[in-house]
mmCIF file of the N, C-alpha and C atoms, coordinates in Angstrom:
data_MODEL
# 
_entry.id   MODEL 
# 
loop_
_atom_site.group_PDB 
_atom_site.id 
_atom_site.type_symbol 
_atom_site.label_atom_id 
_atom_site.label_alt_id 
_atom_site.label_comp_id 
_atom_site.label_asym_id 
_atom_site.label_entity_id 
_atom_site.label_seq_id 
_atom_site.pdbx_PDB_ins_code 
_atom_site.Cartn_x 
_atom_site.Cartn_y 
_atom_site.Cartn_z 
_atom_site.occupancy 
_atom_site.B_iso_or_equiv 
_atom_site.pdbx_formal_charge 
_atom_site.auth_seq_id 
_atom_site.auth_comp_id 
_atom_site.auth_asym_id 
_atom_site.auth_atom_id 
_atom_site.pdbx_PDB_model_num 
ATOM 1   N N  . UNK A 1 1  ? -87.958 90.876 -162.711 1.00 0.00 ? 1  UNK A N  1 
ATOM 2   C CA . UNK A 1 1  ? -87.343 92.187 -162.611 1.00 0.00 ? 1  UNK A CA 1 
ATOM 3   C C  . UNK A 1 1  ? -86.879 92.473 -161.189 1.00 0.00 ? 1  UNK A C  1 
ATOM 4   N N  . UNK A 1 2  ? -87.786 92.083 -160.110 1.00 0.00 ? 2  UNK A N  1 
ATOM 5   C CA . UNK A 1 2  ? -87.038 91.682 -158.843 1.00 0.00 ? 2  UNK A CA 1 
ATOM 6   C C  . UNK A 1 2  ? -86.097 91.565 -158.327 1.00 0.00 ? 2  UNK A C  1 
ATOM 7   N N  . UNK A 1 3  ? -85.817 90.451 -159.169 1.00 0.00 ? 3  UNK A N  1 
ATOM 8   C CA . UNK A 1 3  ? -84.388 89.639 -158.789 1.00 0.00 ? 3  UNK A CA 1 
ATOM 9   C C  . UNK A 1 3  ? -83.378 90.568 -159.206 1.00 0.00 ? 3  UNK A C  1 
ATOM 10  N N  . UNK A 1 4  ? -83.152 91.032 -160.560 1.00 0.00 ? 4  UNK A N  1 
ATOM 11  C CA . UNK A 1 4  ? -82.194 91.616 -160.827 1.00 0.00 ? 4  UNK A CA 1 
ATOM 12  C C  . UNK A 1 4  ? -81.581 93.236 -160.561 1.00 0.00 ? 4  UNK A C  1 
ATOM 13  N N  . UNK A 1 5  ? -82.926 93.456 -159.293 1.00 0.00 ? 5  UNK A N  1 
ATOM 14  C CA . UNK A 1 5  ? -82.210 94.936 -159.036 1.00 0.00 ? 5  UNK A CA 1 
ATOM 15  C C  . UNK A 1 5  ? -81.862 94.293 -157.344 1.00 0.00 ? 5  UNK A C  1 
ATOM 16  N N  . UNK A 1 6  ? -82.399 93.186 -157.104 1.00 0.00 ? 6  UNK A N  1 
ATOM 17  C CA . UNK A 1 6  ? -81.661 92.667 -155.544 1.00 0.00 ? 6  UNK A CA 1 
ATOM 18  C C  . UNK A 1 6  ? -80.281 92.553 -156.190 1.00 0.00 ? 6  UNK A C  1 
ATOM 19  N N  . UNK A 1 7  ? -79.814 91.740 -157.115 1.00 0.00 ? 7  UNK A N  1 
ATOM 20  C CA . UNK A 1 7  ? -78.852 91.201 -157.382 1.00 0.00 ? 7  UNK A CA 1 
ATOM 21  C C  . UNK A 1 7  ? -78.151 93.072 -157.714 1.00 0.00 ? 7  UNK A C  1 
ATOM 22  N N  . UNK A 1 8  ? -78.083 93.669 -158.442 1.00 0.00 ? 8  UNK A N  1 
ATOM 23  C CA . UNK A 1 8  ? -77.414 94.891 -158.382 1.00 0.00 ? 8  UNK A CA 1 
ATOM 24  C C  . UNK A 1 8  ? -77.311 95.694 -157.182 1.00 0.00 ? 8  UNK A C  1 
ATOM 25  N N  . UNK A 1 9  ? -78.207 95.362 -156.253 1.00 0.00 ? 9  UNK A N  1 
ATOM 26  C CA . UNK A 1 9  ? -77.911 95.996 -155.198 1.00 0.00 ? 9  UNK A CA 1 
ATOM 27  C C  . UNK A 1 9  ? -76.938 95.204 -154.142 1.00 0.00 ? 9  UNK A C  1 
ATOM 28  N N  . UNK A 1 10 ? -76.893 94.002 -154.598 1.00 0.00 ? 10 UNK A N  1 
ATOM 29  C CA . UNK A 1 10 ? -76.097 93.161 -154.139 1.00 0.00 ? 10 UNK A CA 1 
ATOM 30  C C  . UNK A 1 10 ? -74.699 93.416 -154.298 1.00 0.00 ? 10 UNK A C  1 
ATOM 31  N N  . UNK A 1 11 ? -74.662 94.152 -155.395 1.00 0.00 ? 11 UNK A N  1 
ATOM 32  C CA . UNK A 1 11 ? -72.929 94.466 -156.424 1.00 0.00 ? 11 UNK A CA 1 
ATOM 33  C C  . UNK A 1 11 ? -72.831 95.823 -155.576 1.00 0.00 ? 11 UNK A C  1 
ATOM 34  N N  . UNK A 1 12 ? -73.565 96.594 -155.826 1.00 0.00 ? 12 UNK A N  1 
ATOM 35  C CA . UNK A 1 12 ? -73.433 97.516 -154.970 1.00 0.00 ? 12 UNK A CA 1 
ATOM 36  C C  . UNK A 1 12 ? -72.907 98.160 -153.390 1.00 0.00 ? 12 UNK A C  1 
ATOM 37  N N  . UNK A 1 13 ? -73.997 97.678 -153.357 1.00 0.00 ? 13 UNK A N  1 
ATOM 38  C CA . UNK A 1 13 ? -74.269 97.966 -151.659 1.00 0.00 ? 13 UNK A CA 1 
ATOM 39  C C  . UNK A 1 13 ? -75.173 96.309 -151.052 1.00 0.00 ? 13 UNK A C  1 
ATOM 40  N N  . UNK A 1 14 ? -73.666 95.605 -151.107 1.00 0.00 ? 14 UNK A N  1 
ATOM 41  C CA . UNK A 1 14 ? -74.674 94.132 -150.112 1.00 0.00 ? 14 UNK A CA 1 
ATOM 42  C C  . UNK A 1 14 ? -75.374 94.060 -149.443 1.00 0.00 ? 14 UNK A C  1 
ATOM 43  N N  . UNK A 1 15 ? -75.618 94.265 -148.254 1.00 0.00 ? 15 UNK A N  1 
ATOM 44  C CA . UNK A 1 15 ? -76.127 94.366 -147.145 1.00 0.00 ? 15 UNK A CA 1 
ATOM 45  C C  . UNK A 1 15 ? -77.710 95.077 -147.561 1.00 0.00 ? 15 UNK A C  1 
ATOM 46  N N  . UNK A 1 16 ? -77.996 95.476 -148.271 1.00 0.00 ? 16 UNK A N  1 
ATOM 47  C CA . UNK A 1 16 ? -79.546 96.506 -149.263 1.00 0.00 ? 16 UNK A CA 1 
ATOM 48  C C  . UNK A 1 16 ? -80.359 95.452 -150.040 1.00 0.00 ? 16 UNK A C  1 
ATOM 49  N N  . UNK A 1 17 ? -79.383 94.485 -150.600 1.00 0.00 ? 17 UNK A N  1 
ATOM 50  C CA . UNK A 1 17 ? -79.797 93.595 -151.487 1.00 0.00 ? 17 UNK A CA 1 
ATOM 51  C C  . UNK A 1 17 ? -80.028 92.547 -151.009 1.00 0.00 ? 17 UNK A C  1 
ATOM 52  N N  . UNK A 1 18 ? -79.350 91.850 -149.632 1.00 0.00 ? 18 UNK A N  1 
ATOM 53  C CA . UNK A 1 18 ? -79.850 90.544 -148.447 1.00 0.00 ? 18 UNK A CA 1 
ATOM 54  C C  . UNK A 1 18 ? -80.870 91.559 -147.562 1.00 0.00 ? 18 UNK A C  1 
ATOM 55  N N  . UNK A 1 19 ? -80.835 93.059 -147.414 1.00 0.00 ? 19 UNK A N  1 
ATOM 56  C CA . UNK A 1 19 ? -82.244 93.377 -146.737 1.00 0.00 ? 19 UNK A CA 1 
ATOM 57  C C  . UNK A 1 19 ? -83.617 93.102 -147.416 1.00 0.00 ? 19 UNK A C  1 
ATOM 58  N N  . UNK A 1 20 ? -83.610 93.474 -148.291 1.00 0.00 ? 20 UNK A N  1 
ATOM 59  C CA . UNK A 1 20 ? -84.766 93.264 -149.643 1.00 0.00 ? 20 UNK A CA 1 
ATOM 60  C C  . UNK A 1 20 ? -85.148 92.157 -149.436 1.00 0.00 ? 20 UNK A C  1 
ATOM 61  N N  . UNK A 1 21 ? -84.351 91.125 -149.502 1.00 0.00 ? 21 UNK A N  1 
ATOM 62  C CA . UNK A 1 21 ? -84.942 89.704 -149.641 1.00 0.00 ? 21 UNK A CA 1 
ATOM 63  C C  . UNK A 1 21 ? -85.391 89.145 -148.883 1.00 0.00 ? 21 UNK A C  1 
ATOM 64  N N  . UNK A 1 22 ? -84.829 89.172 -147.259 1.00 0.00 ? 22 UNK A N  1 
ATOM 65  C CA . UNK A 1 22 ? -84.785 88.624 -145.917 1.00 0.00 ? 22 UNK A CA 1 
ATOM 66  C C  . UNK A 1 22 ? -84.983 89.285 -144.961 1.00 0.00 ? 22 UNK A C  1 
ATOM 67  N N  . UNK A 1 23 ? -85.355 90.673 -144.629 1.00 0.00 ? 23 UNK A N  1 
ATOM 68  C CA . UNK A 1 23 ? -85.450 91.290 -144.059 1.00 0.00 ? 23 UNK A CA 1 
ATOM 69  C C  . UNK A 1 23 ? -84.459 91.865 -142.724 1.00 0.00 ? 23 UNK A C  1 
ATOM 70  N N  . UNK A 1 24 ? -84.286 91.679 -141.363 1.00 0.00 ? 24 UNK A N  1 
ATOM 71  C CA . UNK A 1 24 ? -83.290 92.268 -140.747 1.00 0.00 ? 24 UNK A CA 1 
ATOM 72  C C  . UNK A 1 24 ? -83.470 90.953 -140.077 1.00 0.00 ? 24 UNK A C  1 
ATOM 73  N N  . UNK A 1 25 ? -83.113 89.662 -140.285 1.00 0.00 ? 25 UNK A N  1 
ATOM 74  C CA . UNK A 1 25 ? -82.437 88.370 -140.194 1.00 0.00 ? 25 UNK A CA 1 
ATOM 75  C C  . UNK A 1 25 ? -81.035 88.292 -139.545 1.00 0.00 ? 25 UNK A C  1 
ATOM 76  N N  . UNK A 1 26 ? -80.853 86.910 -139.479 1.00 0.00 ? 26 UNK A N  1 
ATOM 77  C CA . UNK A 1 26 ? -78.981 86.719 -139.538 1.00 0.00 ? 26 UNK A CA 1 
ATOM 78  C C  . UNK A 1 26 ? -78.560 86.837 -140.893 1.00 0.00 ? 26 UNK A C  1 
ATOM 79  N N  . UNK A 1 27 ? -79.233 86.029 -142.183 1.00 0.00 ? 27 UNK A N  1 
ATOM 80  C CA . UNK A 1 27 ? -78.194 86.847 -143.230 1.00 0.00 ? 27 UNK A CA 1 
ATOM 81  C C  . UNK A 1 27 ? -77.798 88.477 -143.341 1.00 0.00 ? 27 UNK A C  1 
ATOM 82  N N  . UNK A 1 28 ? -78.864 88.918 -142.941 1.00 0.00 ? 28 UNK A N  1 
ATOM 83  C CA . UNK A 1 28 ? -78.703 90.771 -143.224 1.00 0.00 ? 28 UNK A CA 1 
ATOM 84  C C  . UNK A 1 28 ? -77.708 90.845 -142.129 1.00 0.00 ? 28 UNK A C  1 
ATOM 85  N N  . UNK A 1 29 ? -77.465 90.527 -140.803 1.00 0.00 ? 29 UNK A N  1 
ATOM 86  C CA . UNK A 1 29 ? -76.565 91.026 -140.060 1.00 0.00 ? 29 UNK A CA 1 
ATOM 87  C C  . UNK A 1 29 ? -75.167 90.302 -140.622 1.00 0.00 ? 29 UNK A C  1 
ATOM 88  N N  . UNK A 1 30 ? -75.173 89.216 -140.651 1.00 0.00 ? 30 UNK A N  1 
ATOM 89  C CA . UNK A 1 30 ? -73.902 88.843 -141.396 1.00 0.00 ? 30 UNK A CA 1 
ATOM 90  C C  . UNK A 1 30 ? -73.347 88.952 -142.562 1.00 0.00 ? 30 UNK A C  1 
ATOM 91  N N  . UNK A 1 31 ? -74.273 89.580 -143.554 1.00 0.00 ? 31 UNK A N  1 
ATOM 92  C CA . UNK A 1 31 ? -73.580 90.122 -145.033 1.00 0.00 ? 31 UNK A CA 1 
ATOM 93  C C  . UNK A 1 31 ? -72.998 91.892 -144.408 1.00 0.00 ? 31 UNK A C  1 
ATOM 94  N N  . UNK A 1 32 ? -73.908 92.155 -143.461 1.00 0.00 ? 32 UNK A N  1 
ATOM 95  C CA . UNK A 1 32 ? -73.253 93.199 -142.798 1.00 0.00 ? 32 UNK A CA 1 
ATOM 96  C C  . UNK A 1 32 ? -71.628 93.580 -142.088 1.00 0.00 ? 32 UNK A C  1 
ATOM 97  N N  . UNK A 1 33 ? -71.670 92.504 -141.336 1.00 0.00 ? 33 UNK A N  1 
ATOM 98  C CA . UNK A 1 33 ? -70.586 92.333 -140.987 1.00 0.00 ? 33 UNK A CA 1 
ATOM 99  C C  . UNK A 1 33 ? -69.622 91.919 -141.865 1.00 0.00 ? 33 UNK A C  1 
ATOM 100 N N  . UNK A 1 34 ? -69.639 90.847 -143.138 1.00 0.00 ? 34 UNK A N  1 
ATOM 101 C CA . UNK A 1 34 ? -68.479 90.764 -143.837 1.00 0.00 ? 34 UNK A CA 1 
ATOM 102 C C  . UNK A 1 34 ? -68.531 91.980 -144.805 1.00 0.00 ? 34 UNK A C  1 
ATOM 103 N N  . UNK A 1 35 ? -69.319 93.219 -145.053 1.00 0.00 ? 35 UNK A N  1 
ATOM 104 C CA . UNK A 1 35 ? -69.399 93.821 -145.976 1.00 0.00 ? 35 UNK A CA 1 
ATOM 105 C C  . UNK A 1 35 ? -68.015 94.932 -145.344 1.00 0.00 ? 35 UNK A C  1 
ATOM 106 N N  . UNK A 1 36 ? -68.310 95.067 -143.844 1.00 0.00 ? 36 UNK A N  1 
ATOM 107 C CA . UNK A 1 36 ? -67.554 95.854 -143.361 1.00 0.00 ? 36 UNK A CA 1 
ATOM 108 C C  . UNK A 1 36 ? -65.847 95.358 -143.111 1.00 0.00 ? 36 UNK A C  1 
ATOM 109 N N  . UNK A 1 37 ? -65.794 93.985 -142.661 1.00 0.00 ? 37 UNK A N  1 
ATOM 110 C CA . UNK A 1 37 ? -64.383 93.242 -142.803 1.00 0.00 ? 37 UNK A CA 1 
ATOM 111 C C  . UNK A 1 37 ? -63.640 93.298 -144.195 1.00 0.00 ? 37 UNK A C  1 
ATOM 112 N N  . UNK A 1 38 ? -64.367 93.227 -145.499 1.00 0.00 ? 38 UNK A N  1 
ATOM 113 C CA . UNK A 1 38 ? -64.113 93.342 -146.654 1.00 0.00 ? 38 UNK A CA 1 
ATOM 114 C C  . UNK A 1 38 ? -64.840 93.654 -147.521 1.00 0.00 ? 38 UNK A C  1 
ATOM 115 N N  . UNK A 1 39 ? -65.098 94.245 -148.486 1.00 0.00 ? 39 UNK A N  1 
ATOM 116 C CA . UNK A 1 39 ? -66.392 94.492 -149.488 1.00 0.00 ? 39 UNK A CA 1 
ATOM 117 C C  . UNK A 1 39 ? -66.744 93.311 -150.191 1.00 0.00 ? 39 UNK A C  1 
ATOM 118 N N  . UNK A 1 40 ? -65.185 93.116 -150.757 1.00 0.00 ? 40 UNK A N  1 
ATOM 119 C CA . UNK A 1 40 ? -65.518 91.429 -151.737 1.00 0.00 ? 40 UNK A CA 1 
ATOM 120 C C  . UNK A 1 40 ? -66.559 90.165 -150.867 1.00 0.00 ? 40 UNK A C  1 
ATOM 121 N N  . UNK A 1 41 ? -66.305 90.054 -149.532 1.00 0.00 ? 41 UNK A N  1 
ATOM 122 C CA . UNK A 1 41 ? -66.454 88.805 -148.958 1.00 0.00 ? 41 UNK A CA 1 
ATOM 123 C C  . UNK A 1 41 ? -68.168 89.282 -148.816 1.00 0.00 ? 41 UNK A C  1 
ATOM 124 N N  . UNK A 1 42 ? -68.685 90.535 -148.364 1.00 0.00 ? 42 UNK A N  1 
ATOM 125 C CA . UNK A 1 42 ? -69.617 90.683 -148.194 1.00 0.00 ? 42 UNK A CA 1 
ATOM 126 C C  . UNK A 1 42 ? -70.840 90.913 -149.491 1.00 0.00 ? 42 UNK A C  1 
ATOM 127 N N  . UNK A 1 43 ? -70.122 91.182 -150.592 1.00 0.00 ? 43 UNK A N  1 
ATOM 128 C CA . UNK A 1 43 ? -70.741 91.353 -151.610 1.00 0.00 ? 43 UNK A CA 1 
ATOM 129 C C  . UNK A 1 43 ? -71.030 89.751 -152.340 1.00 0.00 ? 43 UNK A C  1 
ATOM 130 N N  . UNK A 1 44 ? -69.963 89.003 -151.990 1.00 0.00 ? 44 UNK A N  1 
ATOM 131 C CA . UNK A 1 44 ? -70.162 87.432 -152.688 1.00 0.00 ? 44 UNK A CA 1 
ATOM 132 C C  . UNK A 1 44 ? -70.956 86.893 -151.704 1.00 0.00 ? 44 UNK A C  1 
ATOM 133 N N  . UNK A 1 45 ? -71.126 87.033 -150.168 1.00 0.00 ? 45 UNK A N  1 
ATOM 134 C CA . UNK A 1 45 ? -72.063 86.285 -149.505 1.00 0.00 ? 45 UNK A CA 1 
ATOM 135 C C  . UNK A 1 45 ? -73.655 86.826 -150.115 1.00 0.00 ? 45 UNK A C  1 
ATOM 136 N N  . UNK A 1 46 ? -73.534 87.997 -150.322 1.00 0.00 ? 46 UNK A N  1 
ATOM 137 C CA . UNK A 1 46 ? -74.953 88.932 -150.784 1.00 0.00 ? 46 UNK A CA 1 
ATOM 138 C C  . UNK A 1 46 ? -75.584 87.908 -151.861 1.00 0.00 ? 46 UNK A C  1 
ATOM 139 N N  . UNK A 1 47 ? -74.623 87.755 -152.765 1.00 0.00 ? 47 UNK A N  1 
ATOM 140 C CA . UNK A 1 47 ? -75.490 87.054 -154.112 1.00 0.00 ? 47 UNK A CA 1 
ATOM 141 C C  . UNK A 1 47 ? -75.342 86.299 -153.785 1.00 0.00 ? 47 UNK A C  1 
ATOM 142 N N  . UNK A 1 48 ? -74.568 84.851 -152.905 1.00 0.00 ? 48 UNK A N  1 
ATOM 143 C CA . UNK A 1 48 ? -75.222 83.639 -152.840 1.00 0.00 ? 48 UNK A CA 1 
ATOM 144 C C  . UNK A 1 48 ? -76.404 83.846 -152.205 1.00 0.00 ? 48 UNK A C  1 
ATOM 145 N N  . UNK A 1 49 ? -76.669 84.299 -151.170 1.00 0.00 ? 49 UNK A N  1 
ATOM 146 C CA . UNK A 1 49 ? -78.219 84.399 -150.475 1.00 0.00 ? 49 UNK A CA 1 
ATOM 147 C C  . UNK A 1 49 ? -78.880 84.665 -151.554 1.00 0.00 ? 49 UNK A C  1 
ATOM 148 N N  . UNK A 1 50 ? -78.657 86.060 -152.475 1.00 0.00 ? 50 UNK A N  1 
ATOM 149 C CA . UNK A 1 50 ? -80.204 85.854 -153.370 1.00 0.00 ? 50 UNK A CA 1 
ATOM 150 C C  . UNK A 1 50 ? -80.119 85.107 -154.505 1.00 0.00 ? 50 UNK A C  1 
ATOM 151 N N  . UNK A 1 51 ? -79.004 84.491 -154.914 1.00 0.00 ? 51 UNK A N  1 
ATOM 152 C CA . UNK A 1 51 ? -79.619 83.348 -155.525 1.00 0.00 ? 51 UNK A CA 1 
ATOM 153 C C  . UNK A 1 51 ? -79.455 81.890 -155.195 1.00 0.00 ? 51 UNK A C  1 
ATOM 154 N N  . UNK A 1 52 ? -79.392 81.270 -153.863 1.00 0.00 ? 52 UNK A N  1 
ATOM 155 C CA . UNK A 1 52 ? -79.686 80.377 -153.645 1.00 0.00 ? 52 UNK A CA 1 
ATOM 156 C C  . UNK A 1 52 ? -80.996 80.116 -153.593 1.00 0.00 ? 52 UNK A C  1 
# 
């Protein structure tokens, strides 16, 4: 059940859903940063992190 509200928060709001998982890391700063360059780019980096 975990997984699948990271992963919606991932669709959501990226950067919430790589915090959850990884805490305030380089993924969290860099799904950050592409969330803000583009939503798409930052929202598809979001779910590869949580489900790789």
């Amino acid at each position: 059940m975990g997984s699948f509200i990271e992963i919606l928060l991932a669709v959501l709001i990226p950067p919430v859903g790589v915090f959850l998982r990884s805490g305030c890391g380089l993924e969290f700063w860099l799904c950050l940063l592409l969330t803000f360059l583009g939503y798409v780019p930052g929202m598809v980096y979001a779910i590869w992190v949580l489900t790789k």
